[in-house]
Every structure is written in C-alpha cells, then in structure tokens.
N, C-alpha and C positions, 0 to 999 in steps of 0.2 A: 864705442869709446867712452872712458870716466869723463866727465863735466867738470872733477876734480880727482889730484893726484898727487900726492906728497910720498917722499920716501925722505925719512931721517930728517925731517924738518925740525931745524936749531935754531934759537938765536939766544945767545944771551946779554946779558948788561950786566961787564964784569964778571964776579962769579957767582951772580944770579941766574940760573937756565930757567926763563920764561917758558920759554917751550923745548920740551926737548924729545929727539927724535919721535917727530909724529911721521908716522906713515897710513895713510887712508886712502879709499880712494870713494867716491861720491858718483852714483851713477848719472846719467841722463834721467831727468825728469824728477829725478828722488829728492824727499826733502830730509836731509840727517841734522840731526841733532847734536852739540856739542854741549853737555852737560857738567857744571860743575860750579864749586861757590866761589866767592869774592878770592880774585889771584888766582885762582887755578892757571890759565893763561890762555883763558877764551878773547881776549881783545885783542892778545898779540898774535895767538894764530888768524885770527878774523885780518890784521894789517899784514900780515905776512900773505896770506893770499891776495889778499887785495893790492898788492905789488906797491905798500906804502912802506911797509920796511922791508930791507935789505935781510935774508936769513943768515947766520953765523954759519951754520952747514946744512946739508942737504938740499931738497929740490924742491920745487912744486909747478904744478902745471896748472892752468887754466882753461879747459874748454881747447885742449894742443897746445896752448903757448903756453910757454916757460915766464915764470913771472918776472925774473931778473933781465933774461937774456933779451926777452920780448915783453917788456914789460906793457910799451903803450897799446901794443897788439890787444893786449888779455884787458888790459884794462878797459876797451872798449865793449868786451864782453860781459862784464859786469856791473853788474850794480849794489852798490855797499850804501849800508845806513846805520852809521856808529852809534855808539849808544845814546850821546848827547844829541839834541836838538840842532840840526846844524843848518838851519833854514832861516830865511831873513826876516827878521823880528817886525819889522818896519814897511816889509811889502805885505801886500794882499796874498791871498792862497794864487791866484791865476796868474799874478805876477814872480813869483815862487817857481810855478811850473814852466813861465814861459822863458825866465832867468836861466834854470836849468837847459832848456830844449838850446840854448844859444850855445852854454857851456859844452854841450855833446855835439854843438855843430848839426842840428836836425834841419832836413831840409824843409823850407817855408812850405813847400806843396802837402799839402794832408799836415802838418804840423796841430791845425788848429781841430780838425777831427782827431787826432791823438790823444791831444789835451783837453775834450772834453767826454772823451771814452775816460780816461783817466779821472776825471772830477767824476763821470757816475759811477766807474767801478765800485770808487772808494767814499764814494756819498760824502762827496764835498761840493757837490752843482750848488746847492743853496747855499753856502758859505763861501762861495769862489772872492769876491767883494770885502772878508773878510780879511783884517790883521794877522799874520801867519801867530804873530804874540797875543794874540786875543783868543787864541785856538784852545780848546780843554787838551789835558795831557794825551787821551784817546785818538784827537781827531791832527792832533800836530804831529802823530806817529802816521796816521795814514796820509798826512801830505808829505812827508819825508818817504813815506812807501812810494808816493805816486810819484815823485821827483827821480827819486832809484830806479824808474821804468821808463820814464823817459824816453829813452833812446833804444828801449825793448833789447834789454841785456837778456842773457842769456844762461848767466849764474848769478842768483842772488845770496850777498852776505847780508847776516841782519845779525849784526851783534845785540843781544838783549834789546828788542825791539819792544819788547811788553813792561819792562821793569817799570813799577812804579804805576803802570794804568789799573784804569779798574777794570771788573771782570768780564762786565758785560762788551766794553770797548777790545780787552784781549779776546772775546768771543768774533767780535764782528772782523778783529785783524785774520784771527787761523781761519773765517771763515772768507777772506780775502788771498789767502795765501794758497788755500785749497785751489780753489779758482785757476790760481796762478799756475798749482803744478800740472792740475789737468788739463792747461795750453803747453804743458812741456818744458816752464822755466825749472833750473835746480836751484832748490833752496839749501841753502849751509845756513844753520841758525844758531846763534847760542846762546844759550837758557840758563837760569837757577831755577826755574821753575820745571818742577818734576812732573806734575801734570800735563804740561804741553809736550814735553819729552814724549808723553803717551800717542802723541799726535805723530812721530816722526814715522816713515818709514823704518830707520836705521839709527842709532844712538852713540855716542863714545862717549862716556866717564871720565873728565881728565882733573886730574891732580895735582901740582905743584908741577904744572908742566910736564908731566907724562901722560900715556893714553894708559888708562888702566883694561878698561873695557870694551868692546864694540863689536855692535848687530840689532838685528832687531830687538824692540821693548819686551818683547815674549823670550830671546835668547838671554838678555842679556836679566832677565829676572831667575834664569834657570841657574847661573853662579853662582845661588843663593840657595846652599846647601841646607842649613840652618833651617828651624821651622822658624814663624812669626808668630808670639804669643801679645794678642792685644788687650789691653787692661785697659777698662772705663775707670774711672773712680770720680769722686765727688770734688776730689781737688788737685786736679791732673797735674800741673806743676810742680807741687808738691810728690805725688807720686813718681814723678820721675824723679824726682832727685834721691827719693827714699831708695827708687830701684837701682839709681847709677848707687850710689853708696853701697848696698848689697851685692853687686855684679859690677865694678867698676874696668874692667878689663872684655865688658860684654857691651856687644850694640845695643843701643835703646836710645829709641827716637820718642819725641815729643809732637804728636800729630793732633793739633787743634784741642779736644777733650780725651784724646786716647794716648796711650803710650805704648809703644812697639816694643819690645824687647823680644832679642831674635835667641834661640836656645837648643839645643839637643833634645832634650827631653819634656814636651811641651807637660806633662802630667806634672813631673815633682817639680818642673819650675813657678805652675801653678798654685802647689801645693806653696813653694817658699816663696810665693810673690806677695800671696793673701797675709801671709806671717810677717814678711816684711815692712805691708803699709798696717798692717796693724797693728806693729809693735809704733811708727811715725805717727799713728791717730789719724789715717788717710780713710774716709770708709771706701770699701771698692761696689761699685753698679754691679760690672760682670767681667770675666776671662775668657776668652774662646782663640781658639787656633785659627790664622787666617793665610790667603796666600799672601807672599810676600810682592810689595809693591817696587817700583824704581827706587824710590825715596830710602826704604828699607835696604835695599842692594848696595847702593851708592854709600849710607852710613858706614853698614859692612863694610864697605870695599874702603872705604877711609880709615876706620876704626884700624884695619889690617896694616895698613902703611904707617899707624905710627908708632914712633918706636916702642921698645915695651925693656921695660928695668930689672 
C-alpha cells in the first residue's frame, strides 16, 4: 500500500490554483521529494496532506485514511513540521518535547524513554535545559523534528525543513532523516534546494501549482534532452548575463563561479560563447560539456512553461 496518494488534488483561492491536479503516490518507507521555488505550491500541498486544508477538488489519502473524510484518523499518522518555527520560544527543549507528548495524548508509561531516545537521536541530550529561543537555526529544526515524532508517526511532512540553516546542520538533519527511513518512516519533503533533491528516492518538479515532472533523480535528469555546456569565467555574473542577452530564449543557469547553458550543438555553442563574453570584456578560465544536473533540468523545465512572444 502508498503511505501517500493523491488523485487531481486542487485547491484554489479564487482564481488563483495553488495546487492544481496533483496526482502522486509516495511509497512505504520512501522519502520523495517535492521540488520547486518560492509559490510553486509546496506549502499548500504539504497543508493539503496534512488534513489542515480542505482541497477544492480531488483526493488524497494518508497511510488508508482519506484526509477530509478521516481527517483526525490520518492525522494521527503524521507528523508535519511547517516551515516556521513553531515550538515554544520560552520553554526549555525537554519541556517542548514533553508539551508535545501531552498534545498527541502519549501514554506516561515509556513516555520518558521516548523522549530521551529522541533528545539523543537528534543530539539535543546536552541542550535539553536549554531555551527552545536560545537554540541556533540548526538545532531548533531538530527539536521541531523531534516533536514531529513524538507520537512515532508514520508519514513525515517537512516543509522546507533546511531553509535558511547552515550546511553542516542540513548535513546532520538528512543525516537524521536517513536513520528515520531505514526504521520505515515515509518522508514527503519539500525543498528549493536541489542538491538534497539528490538525496530523495523519487522527486516531483512542481510549478505554479502543477506537477511537471516525477521519478527518480537519475529519471528525472534523463528529460533533459539538451546537452549542458558549462563556462568558468573570471566574472561569472557578468557572463551570464552576456550569455542570457546572446540566447535569451535558451536555459542558462548561474551556478556559484560557473554558468550552465544548455544547447544542441555543444561545439558551435562554444565557439559563440567564447565570442560572446569576449565581445562583454568577460575573460573565460574554460568550456567543457557536462552531464546535466536537477538544477539544470528544472531551469529547463521552467524556462519551457513560459510563455514565449
């Protein structure tokens, strides 16, 4: 059985469609990916499962329960951690988790072995006594993890659970999450970040509230017919703009000190790349052909949806 299951999942506000007919379904144990940038409508499908909003059409299920019909049922089965901090500023870590254990109704017998399996999972034993507001951005994302388990749900949502931490901390959460799938919880996650994308089992690309794409990181790179021509240069921002101005109607992403530009013909595009930042005064390092990455695909696949004059 799916862990999750949507067919034509809608909702909108007015004649905005946040989400519009999503159908997926999420196995047991799997952890997928819900990729896309700011509005796409990763928060409202994340509430939409999480039986917090009501969908305009279609279904969704949770773990067998239906999220409207049954909603307290499914809700029991999950554990959601919104994007915001939503833990209490003014209690300690231990009082955080034990606030929680009350709200899920956890029985006092083993409670307290729970909650300090939980404080070590997530290496918060030595901060337990601490201000949940006194917490770094890192370590207030894993006491919100460990609240979300609580009651040992059995599908986890994590809306953008990494945004804004640092690297090492988003190292130590997917290295926490891991954990989590290999005891068989299902992770729904959803990212901007493309590199943890790389992380997922299974991935969807979604858009102004459509699913553009979905399957694994390896399927879902193979849509990307295009080669990927990648340019070093001395003044990478500038290079891209030289390149978007040259190919304005062609994908080119901006990646740290290199710039993507995806092309048919990686030989003469090289030829007219070198000509193009040299006619801008950009000097270029070096050009070579590479495989194409999510980040690359996803551009693509946006680049395609909008409209064209």
């Amino acid at each position: 059985m799916n862990a999750i299951h949507t067919e034509n999942l809608t909702k909108r506000f007015g004649d905005l469609a946040a989400v519009e007919r999503l159908s997926i379904d999420v196995a047991e144990g799997e952890i997928f990916g819900l990729v896309g940038p700011d509005g796409a409508g990763k928060t409202t499908t994340m509430r939409l499962l999480g039986a917090i909003l009501d969908p305009t059409e279609g279904e969704a299920w949770i773990d067998g329960c239906h999220v409207v019909r049954q909603a307290e049922r499914a809700k029991e089965r999950i554990g959601y951690m919104s994007q915001r901090f939503g833990l209490y500023a003014d209690l300690m870590v231990i009082e955080n988790l034990r606030f929680y254990a009350d709200i899920y109704c956890e029985p006092r017998r083993g409670r307290q072995e729970k909650i300090d399996r939980l404080l070590g999972f997530s290496n918060l034993t030595p901060f337990q006594r601490r201000l949940a507001g006194n917490l770094s951005g890192g370590m207030k994302q894993k006491l919100g993890l460990a609240c979300a388990l609580v009651h040992t749900p059995k599908v986890l949502l994590l809306d953008e659970p990494t945004n804004g931490v640092d690297p090492v901390s988003r190292r130590d959460f997917w290295r926490i999450l891991g954990q989590l799938q290999q005891e068989g919880v299902t992770i729904f996650i959803s990212t901007s970040y493309l590199d943890e994308a790389e992380r997922c089992h299974r991935v969807g690309l979604i858009h102004g509230g459509r699913l553009l794409a979905c399957g694994t990181p390896e399927e879902v790179k193979r849509l990307m017919h295009a080669a990927i021509l990648e340019v070093r240069a001395h003044q990478p921002r500038q290079a891209a703009l030289a390149l978007r101005a040259r190919w304005p109607d062609r994908s080119i992403g901006l990646f740290g000190d290199r710039v993507h530009v995806a092309c048919e013909d990686p030989e003469q595009t090289t030829v007219e790349a070198r000509s193009a930042l040299e006619q801008a005064g950009v000097g270029v390092i070096a050009v070579q052909t590479i495989a194409p990455t999510l980040e690359d695909v996803f551009i693509s696949v946006m680049k395609d949806q909008e409209p064209h004059s």
